[in-house]
N, C-alpha and C positions, 0 to 999 in steps of 0.2 A: 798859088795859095789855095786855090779850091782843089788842088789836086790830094793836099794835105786835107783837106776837112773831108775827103771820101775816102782815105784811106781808113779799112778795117784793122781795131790793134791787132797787130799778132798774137800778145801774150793773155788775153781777156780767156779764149780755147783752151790753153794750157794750162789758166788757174779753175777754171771749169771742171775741168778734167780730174784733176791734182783732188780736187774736193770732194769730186767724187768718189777719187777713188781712197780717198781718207776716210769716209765713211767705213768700208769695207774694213779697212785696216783697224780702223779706231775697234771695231767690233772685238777682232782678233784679238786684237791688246788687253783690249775690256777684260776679256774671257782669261787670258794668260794671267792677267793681276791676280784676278780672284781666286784661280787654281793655286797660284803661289802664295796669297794671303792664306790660302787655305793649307796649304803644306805646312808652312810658317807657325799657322795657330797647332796645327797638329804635334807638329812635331818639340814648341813647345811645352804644351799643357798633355801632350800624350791623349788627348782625346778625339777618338777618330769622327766624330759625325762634324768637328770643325771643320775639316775640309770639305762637307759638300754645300755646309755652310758658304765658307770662299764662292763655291761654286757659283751658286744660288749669286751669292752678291757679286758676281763677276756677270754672268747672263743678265743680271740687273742692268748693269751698267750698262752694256754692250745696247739693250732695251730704250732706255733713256738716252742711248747716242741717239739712234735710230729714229729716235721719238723729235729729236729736237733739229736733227737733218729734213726732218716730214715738215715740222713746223717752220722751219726759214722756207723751204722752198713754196711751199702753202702762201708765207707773207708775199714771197716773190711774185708769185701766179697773180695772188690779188691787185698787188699794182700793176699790172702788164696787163686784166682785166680791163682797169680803169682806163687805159689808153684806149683814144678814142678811134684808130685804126684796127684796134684788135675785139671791139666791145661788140657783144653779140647782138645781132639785130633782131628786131619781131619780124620773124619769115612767118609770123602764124597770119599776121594781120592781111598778108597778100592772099595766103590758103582758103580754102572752106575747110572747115574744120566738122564737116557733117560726120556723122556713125553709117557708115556703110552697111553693118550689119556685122553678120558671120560670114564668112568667106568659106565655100567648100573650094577645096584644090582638089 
C-alpha cells in the first residue's frame, strides 16, 4: 500500500505540458480570429481599415490570453510560497548586514 502513496502520477507532466503549450497556440488562434474577423468585415462593408481593425482585436486577444496564463500561474507560485518547505527564510538575521563601502576591483 505505501508503494502506491509514492508513486508519482504519470499524467499531472503531460497536462503541464499540454497547458503550456496551449498557451502558445491559443496566441496563434487569437491572431488568426482577428485577421479573418477582419477579412470578414472588409470584405463585407468594402472598407479597408476593418481589417487592421480585426487585427488590432486579434493581438487583443492573443494579449489577454497571455495576461490571464501569467495570472493563474502567479495564483499558483503564491500557494506553493505558503508551503512551509518552500517559504523563504530570514538568511539576513544570521548575516551582518554592514556597508563595506566602495569596493575598487
Amino acid at each position: 500500500m505505501a508503494n502506491k502513496e509514492e508513486r508519482k502520477p504519470r499524467i499531472k507532466p503531460i497536462i503541464e505540458a499540454a497547458d503550456s503549450l496551449s498557451l502558445g497556440i491559443s496566441m496563434v488562434v487569437a491572431v488568426l480570429m482577428g485577421v479573418g474577423m477582419g477579412l470578414v468585415l472588409k470584405h463585407f462593408t468594402e472598407i479597408a481599415w476593418l481589417f487592421w481593425v480585426g487585427v488590432a482585436i486579434g493581438i487583443a486577444a492573443a494579449i489577454l490570453n497571455v495576461y490571464k496564463a501569467y495570472s493563474k500561474q502567479y495564483k499558483e507560485f503564491e500557494e506553493l510560497a505558503k508551503e512551509p518547505r518552500y517559504a523563504i527564510k530570514k538568511q539576513l538575521e544570521d548575516e551582518d548586514d554592514e556597508d563595506y563601502g566602495e569596493t575598487k576591483y
